[in-house]
N, C-alpha and C positions, 0 to 999 in steps of 0.2 A: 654152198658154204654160207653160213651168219657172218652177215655185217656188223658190228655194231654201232648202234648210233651215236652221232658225233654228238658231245657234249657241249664244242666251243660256242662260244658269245654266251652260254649260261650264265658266267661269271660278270660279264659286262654289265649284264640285266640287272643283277644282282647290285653290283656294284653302284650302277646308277641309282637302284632305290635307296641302298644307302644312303648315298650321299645328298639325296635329297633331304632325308630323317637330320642328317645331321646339321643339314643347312637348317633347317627346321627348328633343331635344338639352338641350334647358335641364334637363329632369329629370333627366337623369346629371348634367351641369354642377353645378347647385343640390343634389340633392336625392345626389347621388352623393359628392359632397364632404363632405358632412354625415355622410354614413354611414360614409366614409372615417376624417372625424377622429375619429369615435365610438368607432370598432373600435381606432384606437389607443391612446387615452384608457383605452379599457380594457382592452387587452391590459398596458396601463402601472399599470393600477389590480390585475389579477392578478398580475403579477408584483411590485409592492411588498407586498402582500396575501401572497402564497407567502413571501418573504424574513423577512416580517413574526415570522408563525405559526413560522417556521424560528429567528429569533430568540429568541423565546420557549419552544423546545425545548432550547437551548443554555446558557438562563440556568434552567433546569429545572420550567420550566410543565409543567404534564400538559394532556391533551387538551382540557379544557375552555378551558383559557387560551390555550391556542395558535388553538380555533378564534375563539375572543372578538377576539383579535389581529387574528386575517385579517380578520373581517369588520368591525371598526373602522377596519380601513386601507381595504375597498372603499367601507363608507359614506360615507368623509371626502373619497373621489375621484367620489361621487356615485352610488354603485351599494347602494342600501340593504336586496337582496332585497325589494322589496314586492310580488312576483309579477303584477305588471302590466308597468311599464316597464323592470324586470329581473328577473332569477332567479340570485341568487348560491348555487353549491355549492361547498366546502370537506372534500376527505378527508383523512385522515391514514391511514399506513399504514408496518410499520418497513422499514427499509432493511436487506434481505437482507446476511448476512455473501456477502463481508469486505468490505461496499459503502462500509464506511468505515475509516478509516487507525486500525491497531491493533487492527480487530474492533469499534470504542467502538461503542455502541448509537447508533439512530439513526432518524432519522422521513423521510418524505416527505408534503410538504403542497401537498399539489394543487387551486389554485383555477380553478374555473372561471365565468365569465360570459356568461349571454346576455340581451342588452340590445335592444329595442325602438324604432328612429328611426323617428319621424313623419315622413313627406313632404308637399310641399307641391304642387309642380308634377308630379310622379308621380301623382298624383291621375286630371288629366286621361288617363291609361294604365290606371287601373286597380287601381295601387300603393297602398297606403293605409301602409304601414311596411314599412320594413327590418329584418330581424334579423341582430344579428352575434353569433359561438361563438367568446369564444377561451379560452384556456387556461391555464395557468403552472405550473410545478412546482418547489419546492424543498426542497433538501435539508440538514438539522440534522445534525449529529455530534457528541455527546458529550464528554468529558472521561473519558479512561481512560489507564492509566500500564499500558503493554503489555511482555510481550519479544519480541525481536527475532524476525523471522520466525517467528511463532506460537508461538513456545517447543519448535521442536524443537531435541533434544540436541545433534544432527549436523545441520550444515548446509553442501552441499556445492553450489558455485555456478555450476560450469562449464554453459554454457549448450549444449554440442554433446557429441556422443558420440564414442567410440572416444582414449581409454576415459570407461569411465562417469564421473559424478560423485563417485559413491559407490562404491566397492568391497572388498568383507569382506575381501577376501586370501584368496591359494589355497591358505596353507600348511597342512599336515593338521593343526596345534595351536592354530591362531588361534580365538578364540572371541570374539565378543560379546555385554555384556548391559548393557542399556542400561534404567532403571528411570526413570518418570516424567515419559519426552518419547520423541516419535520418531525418525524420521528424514525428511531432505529431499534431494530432488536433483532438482536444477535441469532434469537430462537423465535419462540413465537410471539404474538403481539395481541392482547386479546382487550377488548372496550364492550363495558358492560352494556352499552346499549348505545344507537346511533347517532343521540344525541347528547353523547357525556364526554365526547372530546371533537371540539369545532379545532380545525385548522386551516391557519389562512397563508396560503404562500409555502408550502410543503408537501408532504408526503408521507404516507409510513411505508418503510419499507420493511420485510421481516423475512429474516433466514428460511425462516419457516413457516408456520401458518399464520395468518389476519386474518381475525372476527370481531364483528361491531363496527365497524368505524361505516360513516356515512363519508368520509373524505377519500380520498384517491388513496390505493393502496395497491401494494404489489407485496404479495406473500410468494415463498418456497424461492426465495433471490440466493441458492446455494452459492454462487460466484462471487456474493460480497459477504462473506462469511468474516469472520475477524477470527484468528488462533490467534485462541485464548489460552496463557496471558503471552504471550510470546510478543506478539503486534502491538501491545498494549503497554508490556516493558519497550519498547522500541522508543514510546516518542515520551516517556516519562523522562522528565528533569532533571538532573544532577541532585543526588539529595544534599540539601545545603546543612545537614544537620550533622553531617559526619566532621572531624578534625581538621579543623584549617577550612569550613567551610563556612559561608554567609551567613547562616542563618542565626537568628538572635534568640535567647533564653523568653521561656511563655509571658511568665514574673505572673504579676497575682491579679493583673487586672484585666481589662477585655475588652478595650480600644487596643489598637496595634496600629502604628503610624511608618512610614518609609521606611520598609526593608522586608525581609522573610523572617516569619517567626516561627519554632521549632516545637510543635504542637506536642508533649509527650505525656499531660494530662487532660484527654479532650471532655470529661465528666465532670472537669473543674467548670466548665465552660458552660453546663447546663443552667437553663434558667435565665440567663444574660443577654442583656442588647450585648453581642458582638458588634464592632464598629469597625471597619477597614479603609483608612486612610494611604493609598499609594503604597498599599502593600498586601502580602498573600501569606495564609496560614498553610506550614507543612505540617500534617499533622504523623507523627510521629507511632502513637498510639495501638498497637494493634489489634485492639478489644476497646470497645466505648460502646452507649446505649444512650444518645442524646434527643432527650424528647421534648423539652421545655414546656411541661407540661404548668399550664398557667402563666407563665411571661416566655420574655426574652424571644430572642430571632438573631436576626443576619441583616445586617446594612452598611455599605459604603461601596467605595471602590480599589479595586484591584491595583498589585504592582502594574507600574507602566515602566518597560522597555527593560532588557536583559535575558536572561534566559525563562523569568517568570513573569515577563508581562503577559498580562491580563489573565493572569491565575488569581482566582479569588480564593480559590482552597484548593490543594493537594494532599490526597490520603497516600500513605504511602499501602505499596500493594502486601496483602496479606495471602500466602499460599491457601489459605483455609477460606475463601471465601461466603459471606454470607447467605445462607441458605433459604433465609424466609425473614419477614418483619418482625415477628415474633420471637425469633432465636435468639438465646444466651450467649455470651462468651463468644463476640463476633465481631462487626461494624455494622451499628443500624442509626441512620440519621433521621429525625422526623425536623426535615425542613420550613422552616418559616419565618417568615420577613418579621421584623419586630414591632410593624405600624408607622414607624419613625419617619418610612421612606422606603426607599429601594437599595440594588443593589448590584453591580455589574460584575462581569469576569466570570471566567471558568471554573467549575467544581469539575474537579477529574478524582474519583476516587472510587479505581475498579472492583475491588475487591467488598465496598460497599452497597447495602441496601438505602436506598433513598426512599423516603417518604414524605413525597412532598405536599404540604399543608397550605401552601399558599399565604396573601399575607391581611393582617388585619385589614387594611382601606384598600384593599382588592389594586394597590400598584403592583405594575408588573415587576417579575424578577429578568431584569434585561442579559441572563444567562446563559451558558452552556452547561445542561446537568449531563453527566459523566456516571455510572454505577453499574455493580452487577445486577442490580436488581433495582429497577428506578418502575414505581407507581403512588397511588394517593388511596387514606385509609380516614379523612379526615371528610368534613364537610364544608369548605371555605371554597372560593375561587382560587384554582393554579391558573395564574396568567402568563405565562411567559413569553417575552417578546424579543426574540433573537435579532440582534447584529452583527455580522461576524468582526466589525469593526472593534466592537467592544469586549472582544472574546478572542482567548489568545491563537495565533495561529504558528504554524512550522514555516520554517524554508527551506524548504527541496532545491538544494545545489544540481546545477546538468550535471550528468551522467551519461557515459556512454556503456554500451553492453555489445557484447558479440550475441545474436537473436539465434541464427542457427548457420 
């Protein structure tokens, strides 16, 4: 006679795998959710902890205070370093130039946490805790009163080539010497030969390519690129010529004494000692072709203090920038000193061709020349002798940023 075989404890077997499954399910459910809020909790506890320490580098802690900071904000969020159910570490390190606006010195405070959940139902698996890693980093920036585009002399903005940004001129007399700042070009930087621009106390630096110079250069610098005109509208000035603002009417003459005058016929100007007395031309105009061919120049000194000290001329910016020295229906300036003497403050006018002529008794122009196209077409000495004291500068308020 057939037995048949006994089934029992199948069900048992069965039953136990289940309920392992479900313990299983329930342990991510329970015990997954827990480890979930945790990691946020503290990803939220390092990032006010980084802000923190990044706070306290701005109002001028040093290291000590700044770590004190961090870890008094992870303690109060419940992460006390006590190398059991966490481990809080805290670096400080500076923030490489020009990683902050104006060069200002600068920290990065990088907290990290890892924290410890107990499981409950993970248990039955094997699980006895979770560990979560996260991270935060932030970043402090100082308080420093800068000038503009790192304090070079020459600063030439056109962002594409042919032609350069920058160019010495080809004529066999042109010479430059340029004392106490470099040069900049946006694109490329080209010198007609190694001995037609001496610099003393600078550099050329150029987006793109350097040719000619016999002085220290560094071409293809794609990291200090300037976007154009974006960066260039950034540090431009309140224009004082709109309703309810500073600036004063041209009138008919060309001395301009204490205040901002509101340029909006700059071809009137041709031909003329300009003369600036504690004060800065805006010049309004969006089209002029000043060449003073036979007299006239530029001489005095700049507004002092306000939003336009040490502006000696501001062009305002024109979308259609000038394309060549040559071209019509543009902004082309043929720069030059009137013989009188000299002349201090900043010329920022981006959207301008600069041509600069240098000045009858070979005085320096103690300058910042600003243009999309700044070179020399003329055969006089460009002397220029940069101070940044004399030339206006920003201030970069601290800042703080979440880094990553």
């Amino acid at each position: 006679m057939n037995k048949k075989s006994s089934e029992k404890g199948q069900a048992l077997v069965i039953i136990a795998l289940a309920a392992v499954v479900l313990f299983g399910f329930a342990a991510l459910a329970i015990d997954g959710s827990m480890a979930f809020s945790d990691k946020r909790h503290a990803q939220n506890a390092a990032d006010t902890a980084a802000l923190a320490g990044a706070l306290v580098f701005t109002r001028g802690g040093d290291n000590i205070a700044i770590t004190s900071a961090a870890q008094a904000r992870t303690t109060s969020n419940g992460y006390d370093n006590n190398g059991t159910s966490n481990i809080v570490t805290i670096a400080i390190t500076d923030v490489p130039n020009p990683g902050c606006p104006g060069k200002a010195e600068g920290k990065l405070i990088t907290v990290n946490i890892e924290s410890k959940v107990p499981t409950s139902l993970a248990r039955v698996v094997g699980t006895t805790q979770i560990t979560n890693r996260v991270k935060a980093t932030a970043r402090g920036c100082g308080y420093i009163v800068a000038p503009l585009f790192d304090g070079n002399a020459i600063v030439s903005l056109k962002p594409n080539t042919n032609p350069c940004a920058f160019d010495s001129g080809n004529s066999g007399a042109v010479h430059w010497k340029i004392e106490g700042a470099g040069i900049f070009s946006n694109s490329c930087a080209y010198s007609k030969n190694a001995n037609s621009v001496d610099i003393i106390g600078g550099c050329v630096t150029a987006v793109g390519s350097s040719s000619g110079f016999d002085e220290c250069s560094y071409p293809n610098q794609s990291s200090q690129a300037v976007s154009y005109p974006a960066d260039v509208l950034a540090i431009m000035p309140p224009n004082p010529c709109t309703p309810g603002g500073v600036g004063l009417l041209q009138g008919s003459g060309s001395t301009f004494s204490n205040g901002v005058y509101c340029i909006s016929n700059m071809d009137a100007l041709d031909k003329k000692d300009i003369v600036l007395n504690n004060a800065t031309l805006y010049v309004t105009d969006p089209v002029f072709d000043l060449k003073f061919a036979g007299s006239g120049g530029f001489y005095g000194t700049a507004t002092q203090g306000g939003d336009f000290d040490d502006y000696y001329m501001i062009v305002a910016y024109n979308p259609t920038p000038c394309p060549s020295f040559t071209s019509n229906n543009t902004q082309v300036i043929e720069w030059r000193g009137n013989g009188a003497g000299s002349f201090t403050g900043t010329i920022l006018a981006p959207s301008a061709c600069i041509d600069l002529r240098g000045n009858a008794d070979q005085s320096a122009m103690n300058s910042q020349i600003i243009g999309y196209i700044v070179g020399s077409n003329g055969n006089a000495e460009v002397y220029i002798k940069y101070n940044e004291n004399e030339n206006h500068q920003d201030p970069y308020i601290p800042a703080i940023t979440m880094w990553e």
